[in-house]
C-alpha beads as a LAMMPS data file, in Angstrom:
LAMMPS data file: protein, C-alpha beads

138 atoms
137 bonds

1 atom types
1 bond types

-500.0 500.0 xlo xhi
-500.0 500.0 ylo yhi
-500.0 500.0 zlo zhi

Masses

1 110.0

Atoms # bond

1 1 1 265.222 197.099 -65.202
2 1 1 265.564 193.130 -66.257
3 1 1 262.677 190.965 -64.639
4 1 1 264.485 187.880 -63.446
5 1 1 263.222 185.757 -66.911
6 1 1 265.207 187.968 -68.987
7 1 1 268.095 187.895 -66.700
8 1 1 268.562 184.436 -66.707
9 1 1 268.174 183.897 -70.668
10 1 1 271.746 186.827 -70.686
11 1 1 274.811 184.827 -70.500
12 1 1 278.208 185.998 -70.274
13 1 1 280.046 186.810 -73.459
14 1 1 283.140 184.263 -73.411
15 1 1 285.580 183.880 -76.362
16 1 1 288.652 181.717 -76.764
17 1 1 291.304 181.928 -79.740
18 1 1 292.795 179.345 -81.715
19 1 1 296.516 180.083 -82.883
20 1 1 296.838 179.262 -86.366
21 1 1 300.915 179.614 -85.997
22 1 1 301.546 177.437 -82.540
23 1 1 298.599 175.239 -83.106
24 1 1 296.893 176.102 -79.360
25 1 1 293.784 176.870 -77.854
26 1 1 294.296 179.914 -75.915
27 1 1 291.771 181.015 -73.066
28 1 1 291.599 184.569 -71.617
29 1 1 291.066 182.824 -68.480
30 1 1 294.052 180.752 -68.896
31 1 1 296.713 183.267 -70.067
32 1 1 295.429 186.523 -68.972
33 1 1 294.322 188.387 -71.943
34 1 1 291.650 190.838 -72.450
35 1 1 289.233 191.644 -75.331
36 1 1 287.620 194.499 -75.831
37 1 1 284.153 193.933 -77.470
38 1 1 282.069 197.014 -78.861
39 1 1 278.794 196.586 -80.124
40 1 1 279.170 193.244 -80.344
41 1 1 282.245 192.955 -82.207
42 1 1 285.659 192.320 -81.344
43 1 1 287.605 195.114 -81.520
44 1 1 290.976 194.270 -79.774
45 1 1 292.729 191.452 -77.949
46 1 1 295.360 192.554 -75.287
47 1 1 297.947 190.127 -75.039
48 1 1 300.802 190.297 -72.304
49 1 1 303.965 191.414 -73.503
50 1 1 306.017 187.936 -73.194
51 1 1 303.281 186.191 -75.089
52 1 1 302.535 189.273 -77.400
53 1 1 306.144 188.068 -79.982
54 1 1 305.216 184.811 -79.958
55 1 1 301.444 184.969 -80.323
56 1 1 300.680 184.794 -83.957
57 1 1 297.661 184.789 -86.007
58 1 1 294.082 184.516 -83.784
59 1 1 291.138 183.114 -84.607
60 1 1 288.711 184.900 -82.001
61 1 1 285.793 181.725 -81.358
62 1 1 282.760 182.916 -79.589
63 1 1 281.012 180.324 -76.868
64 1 1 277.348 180.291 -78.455
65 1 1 275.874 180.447 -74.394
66 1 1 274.648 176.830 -74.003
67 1 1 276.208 173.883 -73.073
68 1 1 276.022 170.139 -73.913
69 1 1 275.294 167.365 -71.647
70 1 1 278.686 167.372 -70.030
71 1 1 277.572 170.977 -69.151
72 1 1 280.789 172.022 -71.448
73 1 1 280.498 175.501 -72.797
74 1 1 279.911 175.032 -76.894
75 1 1 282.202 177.116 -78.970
76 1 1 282.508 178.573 -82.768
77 1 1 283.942 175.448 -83.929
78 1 1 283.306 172.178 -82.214
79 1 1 282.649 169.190 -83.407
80 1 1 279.661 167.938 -81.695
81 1 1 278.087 164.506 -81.906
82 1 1 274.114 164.539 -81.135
83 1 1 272.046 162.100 -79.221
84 1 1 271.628 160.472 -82.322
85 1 1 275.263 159.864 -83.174
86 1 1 275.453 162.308 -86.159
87 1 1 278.703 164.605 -85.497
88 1 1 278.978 167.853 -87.094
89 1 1 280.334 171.476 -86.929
90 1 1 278.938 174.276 -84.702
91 1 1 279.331 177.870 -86.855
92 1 1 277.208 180.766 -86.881
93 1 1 274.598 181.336 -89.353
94 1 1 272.792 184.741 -90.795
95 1 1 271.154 183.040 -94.084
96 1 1 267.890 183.493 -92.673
97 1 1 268.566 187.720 -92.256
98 1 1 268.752 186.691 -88.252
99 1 1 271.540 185.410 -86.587
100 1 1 271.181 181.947 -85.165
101 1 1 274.020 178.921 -84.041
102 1 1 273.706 175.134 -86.043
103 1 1 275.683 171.835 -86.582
104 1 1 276.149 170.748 -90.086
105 1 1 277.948 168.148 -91.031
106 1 1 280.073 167.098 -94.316
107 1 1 277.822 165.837 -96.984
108 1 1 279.655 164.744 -100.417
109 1 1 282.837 166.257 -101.601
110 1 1 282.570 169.989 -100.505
111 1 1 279.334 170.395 -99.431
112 1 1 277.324 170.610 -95.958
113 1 1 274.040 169.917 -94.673
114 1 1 272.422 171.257 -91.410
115 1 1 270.967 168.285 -89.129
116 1 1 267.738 169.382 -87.749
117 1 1 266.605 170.908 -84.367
118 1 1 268.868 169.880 -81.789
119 1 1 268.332 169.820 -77.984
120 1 1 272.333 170.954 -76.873
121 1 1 271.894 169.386 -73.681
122 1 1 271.364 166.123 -75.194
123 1 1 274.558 165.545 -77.457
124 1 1 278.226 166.357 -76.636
125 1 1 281.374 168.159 -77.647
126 1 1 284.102 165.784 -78.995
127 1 1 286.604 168.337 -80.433
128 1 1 287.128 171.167 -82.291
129 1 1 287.924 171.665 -86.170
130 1 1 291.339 172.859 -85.710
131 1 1 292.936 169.794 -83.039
132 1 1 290.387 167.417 -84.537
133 1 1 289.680 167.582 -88.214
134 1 1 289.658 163.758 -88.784
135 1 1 285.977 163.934 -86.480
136 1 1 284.736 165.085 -89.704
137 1 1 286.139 162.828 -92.680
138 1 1 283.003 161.045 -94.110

Bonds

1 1 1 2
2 1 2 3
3 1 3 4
4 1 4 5
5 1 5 6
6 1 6 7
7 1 7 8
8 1 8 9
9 1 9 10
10 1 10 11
11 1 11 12
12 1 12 13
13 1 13 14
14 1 14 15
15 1 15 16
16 1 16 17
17 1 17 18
18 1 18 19
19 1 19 20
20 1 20 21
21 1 21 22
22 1 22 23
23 1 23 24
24 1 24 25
25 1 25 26
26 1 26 27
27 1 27 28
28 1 28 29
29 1 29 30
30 1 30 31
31 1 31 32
32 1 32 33
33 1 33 34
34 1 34 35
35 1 35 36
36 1 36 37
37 1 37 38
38 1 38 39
39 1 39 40
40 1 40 41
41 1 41 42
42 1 42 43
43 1 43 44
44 1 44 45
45 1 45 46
46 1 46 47
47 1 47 48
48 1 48 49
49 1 49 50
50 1 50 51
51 1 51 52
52 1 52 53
53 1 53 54
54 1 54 55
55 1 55 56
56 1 56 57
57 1 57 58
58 1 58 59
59 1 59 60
60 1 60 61
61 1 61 62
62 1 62 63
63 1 63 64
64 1 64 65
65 1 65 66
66 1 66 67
67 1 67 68
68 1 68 69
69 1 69 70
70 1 70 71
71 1 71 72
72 1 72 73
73 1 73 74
74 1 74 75
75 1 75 76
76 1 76 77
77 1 77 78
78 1 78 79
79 1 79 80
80 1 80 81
81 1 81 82
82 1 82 83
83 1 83 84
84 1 84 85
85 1 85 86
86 1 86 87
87 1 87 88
88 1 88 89
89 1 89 90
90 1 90 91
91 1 91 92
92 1 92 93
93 1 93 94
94 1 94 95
95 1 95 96
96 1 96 97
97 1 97 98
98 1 98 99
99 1 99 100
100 1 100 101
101 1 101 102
102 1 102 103
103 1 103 104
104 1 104 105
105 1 105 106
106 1 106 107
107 1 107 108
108 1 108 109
109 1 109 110
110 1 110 111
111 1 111 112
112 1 112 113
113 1 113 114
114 1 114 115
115 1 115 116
116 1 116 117
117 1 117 118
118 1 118 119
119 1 119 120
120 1 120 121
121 1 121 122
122 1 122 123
123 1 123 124
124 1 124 125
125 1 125 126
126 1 126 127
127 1 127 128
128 1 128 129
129 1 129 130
130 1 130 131
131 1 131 132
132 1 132 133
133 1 133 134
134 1 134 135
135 1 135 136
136 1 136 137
137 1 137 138
């Protein structure tokens, strides 16, 4: 059994899906889909049948379990700006053998550099790579 410390640090897995063909955010809260999530990967999305025709290629973005200061839930994806005005991209990283979240942001033509420790409830989300690109232009 969970003492209540470990309980509290277990958030609830929640995933949204960006359409590469419509160009849309989808949320399984918002259009009633389900995913199915086996040891920790995603192994199927249901989609309802009148969506399921139109509902093209998904990219399946994980919320990382914290949010920022707006108490917005950070995704796989955003574009968030810090406390100190640097803006950069929220992705998963595994470099280090362990799994951990981080912002980079564009450095030179092509390449990417992390900014350092960041306090999430200090900076905000301002967008996401695929509605706002242009957040990241140097």
């Amino acid at each position: 059994m969970l003492d209540e410390t470990k309980a509290e640090l277990i958030s609830e897995i929640k995933i949204r899906a960006w359409n590469i063909d419509k160009k849309k955010m989808h949320f399984p809260e918002d259009d009633d889909w389900n995913i199915t999530i086996r040891n920790g990967k995603i192994i199927a999305f249901e989609i309802p049948k009148e969506e399921n025709a139109e509902a093209g290629r998904l990219i399946p973005l994980m919320n990382i379990g914290l949010c920022d200061k707006n108490q917005k839930d950070v995704y796989d994806g955003d574009i968030y700006k810090t406390a100190d005005d640097e803006i950069g991209l929220v992705s998963f990283c595994s470099d280090s053998g362990h799994g951990c979240w981080k912002v980079s942001k564009p450095f030179g033509k092509g390449a990417w550099v992390e900014i350092g420790f960041l306090y999430w409830d200090r900076g905000e989300i301002i967008g996401n790579i695929w509605e706002n690109e242009n957040l990241l232009e140097l």
